[in-house]
C-alpha positions as CSV (number, residue, x, y, z in Angstrom):
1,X,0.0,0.0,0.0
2,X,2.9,2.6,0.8
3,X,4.3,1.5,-2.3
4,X,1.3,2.2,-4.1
5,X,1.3,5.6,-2.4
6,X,4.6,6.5,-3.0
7,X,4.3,5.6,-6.9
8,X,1.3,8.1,-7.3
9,X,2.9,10.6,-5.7
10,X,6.0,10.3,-8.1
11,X,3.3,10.4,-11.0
12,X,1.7,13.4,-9.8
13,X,5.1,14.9,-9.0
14,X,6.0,13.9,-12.5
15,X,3.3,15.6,-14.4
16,X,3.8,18.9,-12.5
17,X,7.6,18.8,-13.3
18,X,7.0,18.6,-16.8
19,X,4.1,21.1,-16.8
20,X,6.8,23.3,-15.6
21,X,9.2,22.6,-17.8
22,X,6.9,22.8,-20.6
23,X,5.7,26.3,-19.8
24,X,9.2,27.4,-19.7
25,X,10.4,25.6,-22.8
26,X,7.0,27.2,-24.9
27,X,7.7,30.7,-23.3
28,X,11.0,30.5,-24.5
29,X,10.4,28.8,-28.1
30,X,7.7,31.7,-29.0
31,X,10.0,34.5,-28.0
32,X,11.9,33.6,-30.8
33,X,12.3,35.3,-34.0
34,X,9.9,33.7,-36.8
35,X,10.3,34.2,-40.6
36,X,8.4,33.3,-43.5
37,X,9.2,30.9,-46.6
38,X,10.2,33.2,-49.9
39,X,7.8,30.9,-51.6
40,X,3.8,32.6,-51.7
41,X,1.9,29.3,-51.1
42,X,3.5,28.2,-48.6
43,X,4.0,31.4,-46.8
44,X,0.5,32.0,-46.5
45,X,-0.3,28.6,-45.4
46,X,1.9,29.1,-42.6
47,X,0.6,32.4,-41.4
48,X,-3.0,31.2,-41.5
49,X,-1.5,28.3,-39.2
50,X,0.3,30.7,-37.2
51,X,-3.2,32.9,-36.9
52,X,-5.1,29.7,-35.7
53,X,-2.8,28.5,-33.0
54,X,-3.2,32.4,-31.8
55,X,0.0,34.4,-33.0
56,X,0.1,37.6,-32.0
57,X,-2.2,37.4,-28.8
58,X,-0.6,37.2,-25.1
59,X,1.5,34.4,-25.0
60,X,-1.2,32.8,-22.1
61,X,-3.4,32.7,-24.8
62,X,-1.4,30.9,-26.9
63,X,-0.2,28.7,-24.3
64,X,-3.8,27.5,-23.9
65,X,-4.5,27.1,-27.3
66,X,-1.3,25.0,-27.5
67,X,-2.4,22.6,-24.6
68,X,-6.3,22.7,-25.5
69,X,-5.0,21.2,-29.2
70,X,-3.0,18.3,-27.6
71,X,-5.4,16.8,-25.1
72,X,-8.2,17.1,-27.6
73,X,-7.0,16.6,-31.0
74,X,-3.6,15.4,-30.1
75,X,-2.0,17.8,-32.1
76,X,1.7,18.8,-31.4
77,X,1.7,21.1,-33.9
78,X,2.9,20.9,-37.3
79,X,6.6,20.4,-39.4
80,X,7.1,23.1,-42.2
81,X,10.4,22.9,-43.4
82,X,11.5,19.2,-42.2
83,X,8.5,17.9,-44.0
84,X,6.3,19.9,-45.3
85,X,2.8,20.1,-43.1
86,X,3.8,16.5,-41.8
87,X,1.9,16.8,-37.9
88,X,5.6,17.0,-35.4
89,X,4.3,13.8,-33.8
90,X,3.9,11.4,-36.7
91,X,7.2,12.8,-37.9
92,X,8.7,12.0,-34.2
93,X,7.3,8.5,-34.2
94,X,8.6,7.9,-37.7
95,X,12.2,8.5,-36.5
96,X,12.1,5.9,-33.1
97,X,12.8,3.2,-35.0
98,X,16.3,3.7,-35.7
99,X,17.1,5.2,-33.0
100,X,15.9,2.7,-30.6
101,X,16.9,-0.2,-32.7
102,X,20.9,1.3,-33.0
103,X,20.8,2.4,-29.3
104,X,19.5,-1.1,-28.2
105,X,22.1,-3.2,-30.0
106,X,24.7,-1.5,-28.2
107,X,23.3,-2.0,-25.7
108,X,23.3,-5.2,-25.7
109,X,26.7,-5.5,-27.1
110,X,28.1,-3.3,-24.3
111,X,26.3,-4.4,-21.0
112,X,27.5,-7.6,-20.7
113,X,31.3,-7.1,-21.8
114,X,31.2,-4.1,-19.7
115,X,30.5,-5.9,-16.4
116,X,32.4,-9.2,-17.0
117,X,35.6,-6.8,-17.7
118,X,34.7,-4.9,-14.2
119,X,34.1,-8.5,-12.6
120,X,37.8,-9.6,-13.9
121,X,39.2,-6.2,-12.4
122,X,38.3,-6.9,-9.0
123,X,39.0,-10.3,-8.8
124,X,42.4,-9.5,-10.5
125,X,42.9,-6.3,-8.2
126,X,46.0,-4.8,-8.3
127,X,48.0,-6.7,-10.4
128,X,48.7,-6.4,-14.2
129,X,45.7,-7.4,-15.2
130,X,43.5,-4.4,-13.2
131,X,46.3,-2.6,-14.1
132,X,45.8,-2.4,-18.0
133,X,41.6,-2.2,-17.8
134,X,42.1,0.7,-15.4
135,X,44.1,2.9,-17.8
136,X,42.2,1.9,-21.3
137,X,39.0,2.7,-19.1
138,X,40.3,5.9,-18.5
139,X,40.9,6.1,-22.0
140,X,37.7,5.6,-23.2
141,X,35.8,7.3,-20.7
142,X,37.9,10.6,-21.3
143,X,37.4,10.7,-24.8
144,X,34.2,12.0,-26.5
145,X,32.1,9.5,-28.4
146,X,32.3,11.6,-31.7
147,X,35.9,10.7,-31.8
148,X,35.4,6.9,-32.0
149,X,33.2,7.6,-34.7
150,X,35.3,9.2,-36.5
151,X,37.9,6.2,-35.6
152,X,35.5,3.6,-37.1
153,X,35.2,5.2,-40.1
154,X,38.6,5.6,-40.8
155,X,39.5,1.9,-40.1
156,X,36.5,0.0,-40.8
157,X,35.3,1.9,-44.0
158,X,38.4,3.9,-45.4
159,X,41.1,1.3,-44.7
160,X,39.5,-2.0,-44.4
161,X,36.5,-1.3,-46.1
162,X,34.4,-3.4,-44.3
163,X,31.5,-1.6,-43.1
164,X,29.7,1.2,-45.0
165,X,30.2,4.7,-44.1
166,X,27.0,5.9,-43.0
167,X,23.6,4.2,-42.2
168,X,21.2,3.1,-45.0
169,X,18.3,4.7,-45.8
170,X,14.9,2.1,-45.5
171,X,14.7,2.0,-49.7
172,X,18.3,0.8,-49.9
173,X,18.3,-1.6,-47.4
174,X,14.7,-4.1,-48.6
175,X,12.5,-1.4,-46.8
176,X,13.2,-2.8,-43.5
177,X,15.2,-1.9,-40.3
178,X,15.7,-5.7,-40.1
179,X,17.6,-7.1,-42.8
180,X,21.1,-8.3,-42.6
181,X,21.9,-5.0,-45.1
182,X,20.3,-2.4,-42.6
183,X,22.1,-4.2,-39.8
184,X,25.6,-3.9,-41.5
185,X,25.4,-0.6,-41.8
186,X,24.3,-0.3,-38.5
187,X,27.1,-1.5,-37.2
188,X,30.1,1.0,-37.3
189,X,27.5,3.4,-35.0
190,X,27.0,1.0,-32.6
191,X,30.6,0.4,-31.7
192,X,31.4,4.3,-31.7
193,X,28.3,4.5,-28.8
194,X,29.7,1.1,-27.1
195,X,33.0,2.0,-26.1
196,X,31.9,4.9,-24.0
197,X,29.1,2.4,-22.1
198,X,31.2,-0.7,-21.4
199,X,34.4,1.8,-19.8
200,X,31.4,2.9,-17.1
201,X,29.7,-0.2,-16.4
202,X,33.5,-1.7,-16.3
203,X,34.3,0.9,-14.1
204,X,31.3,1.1,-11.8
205,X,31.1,-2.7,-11.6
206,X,35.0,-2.7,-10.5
207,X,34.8,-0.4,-7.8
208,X,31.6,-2.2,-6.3
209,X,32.8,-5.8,-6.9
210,X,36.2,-4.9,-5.4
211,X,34.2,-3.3,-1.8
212,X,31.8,-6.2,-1.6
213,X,34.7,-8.8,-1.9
214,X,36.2,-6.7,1.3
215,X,33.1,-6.7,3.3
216,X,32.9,-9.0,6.6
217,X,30.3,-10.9,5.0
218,X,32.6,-12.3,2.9
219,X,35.0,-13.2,5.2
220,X,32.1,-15.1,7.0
221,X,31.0,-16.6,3.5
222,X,34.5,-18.4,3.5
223,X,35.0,-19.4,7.0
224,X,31.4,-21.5,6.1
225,X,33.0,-23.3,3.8
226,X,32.5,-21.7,0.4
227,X,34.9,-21.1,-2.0
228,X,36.1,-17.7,-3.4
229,X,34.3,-18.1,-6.7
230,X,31.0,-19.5,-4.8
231,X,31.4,-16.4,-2.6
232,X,31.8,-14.1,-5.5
233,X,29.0,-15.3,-7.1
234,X,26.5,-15.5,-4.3
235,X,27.0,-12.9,-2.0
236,X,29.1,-10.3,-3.5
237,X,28.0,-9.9,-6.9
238,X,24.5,-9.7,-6.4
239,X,25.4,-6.7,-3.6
240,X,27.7,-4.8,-6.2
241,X,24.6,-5.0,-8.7
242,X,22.5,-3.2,-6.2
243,X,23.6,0.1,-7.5
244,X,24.4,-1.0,-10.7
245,X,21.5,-2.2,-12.1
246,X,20.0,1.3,-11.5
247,X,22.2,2.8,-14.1
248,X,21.9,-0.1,-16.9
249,X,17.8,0.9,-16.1
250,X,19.0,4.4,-17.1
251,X,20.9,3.8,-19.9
252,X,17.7,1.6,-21.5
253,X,15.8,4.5,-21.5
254,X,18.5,6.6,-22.9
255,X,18.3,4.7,-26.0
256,X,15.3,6.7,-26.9
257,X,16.7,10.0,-26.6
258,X,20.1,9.0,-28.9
259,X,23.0,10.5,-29.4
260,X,22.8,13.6,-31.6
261,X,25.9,13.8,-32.9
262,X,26.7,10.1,-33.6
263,X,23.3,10.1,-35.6
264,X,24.7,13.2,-37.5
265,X,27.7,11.5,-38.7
266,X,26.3,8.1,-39.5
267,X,23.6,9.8,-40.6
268,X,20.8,8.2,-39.1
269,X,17.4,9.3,-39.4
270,X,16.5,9.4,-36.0
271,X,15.3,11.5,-33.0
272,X,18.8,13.0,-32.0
273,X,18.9,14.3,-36.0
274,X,15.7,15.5,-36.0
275,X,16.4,17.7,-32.5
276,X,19.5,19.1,-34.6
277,X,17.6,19.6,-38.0
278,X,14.8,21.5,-36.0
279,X,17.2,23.6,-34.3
280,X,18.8,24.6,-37.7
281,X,15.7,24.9,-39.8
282,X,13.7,27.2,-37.3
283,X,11.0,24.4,-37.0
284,X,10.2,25.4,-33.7
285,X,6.6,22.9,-33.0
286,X,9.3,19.9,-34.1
287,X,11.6,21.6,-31.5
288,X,9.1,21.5,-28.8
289,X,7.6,18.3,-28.9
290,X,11.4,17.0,-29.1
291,X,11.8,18.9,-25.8
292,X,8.8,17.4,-24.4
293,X,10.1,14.1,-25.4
294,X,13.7,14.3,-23.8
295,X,12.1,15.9,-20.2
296,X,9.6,13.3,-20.3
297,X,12.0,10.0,-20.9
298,X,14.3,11.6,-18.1
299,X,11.7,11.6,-15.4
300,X,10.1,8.4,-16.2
301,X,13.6,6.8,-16.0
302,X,14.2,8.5,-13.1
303,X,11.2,7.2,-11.3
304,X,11.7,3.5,-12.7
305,X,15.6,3.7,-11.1
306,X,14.2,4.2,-8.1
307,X,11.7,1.6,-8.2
308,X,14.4,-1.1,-9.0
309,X,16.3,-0.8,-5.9
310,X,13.7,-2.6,-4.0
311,X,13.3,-5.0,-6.8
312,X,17.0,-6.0,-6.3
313,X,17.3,-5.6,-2.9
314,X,13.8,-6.2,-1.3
315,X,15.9,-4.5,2.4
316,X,14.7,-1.3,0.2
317,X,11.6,-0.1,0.2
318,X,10.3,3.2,-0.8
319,X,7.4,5.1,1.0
320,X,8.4,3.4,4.3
């Protein structure tokens, strides 16, 4: 029941959060300069848009016509210059799919090498072995995720040539994000978002594993008769992954949101390009609904983080 409780509360808490931020964001977006198309028809399609959602009235006004159009027609606006008079949110929900799909195989690619490498660390503690994962984690953490894309390019497409250079588009590929093709060229992204990923969970798993296999617990695991590796297993693993599994929560629903940049240089046509291409081409209703999108992803992640440290350690319990 106090769970129960506690969960509506961070719903409620939630909404008002981003009704805040949403204010802010719109107040912001409309006091922005706004110019016209050269071209006639499309100019005065625009300003007849612009004169329904209330342009030129106080910016409460607008504000309310703006949220009276999405709870009852579900209208986020419209794209003029991405696509021309394409509704923002079918042109959002067009670009999840590669997003989510790139995101999520590294993902899956980087979780589990990135915790089995922070597992080896601390069982390997300082000798040469810890020694070398701790400095190329370094490494990659340090250095910016544009850079490895960059990298793969050079190696995997200019000097090898084994990968494409940029991601296909869905005609060249069979017209589907899941054919061997598609997936090819999906790969030289994925690896430039991975390295990044498994250096943290390395890291993060290292320095967790390495306290749990010092705790007095252990030493009491041992003196019952298990072995170190039955220890590890049992006891201390599953206590390092307390505050581990939090983040890898995290990180799963950061693969909606992208990465910007690396979907600008592999040019994939997903969220994180669309933010950028809004930005650039003054399509501000794209902009905002992107900035909805982003605020609400991060507090619905942050409320299921929290959630799952009573799932893992059912000690935890939140509301009590």
């Amino acid at each position: 029941m106090r769970m129960a409780k506690y969960i509506l509360k961070r719903v409620l808490l939630m909404f008002c959060v981003l009704f805040i931020i949403t204010t802010i964001y719109f107040i912001l977006i409309r006091l922005l300069p706004r110019e016209l198309p050269l071209e006639k028809v499309q100019a005065e399609a625009i300003k007849a848009r612009w004169e329904a959602l209330g342009y030129g009235k106080p910016l409460l006004v607008q504000y309310w016509i703006y949220l009276k159009n999405i709870f009852t027609k579900w209208d986020f606006g419209t794209s003029w210059y991405i696509s021309y008079r394409t509704p923002a949110l079918e042109l959002m929900t067009t670009r999840l799919a590669p997003t989510v799909l790139v995101n999520f195989y590294s993902m899956i690619f980087s979780v589990p090498i990135g915790i089995a490498l922070g597992i080896y660390a601390a069982i390997k503690k300082n000798k040469w072995q810890d020694s070398l994962i701790s400095v190329l984690v370094i490494v990659f953490v340090s250095v910016p995720g544009y850079v490895y894309a960059f990298l793969v390019q050079y190696f995997l497409y200019f000097k090898l040539n084994l990968l494409p250079l940029q991601m296909y588009a869905l005609a060249d590929a069979g017209g589907s994000y899941f054919t061997w093709k598609m997936f090819k060229s999906m790969i030289a992204p994925i690896l430039a978002l991975s390295f990044g990923t498994i250096a943290s969970l390395c890291r993060n798993t290292r320095a967790e594993l390495t306290e749990s296999l010092t705790s007095d617990y252990m030493l009491l695991a041992r003196t019952k008769g298990l072995t170190n590796t039955q220890a590890t297993w049992r006891h201390a693993l599953k206590n390092a992954m307390v505050p581990i599994f939090p983040g890898i929560i995290s990180m799963f629903f950061g693969v909606l949101g992208g990465s910007m940049i690396i979907e600008q240089i592999f040019s994939i046509p997903g969220v994180g390009q669309l933010y950028i291409r809004s930005i650039n081409l003054f399509d501000y209703d794209v902009y905002m609904l992107d900035g909805i999108f982003y605020t609400l992803l991060g507090l619905i992640a942050g409320i299921f983080v929290d959630l799952s440290y009573g799932i893992i350690d059912p000690r935890i319990r939140m509301g009590e």
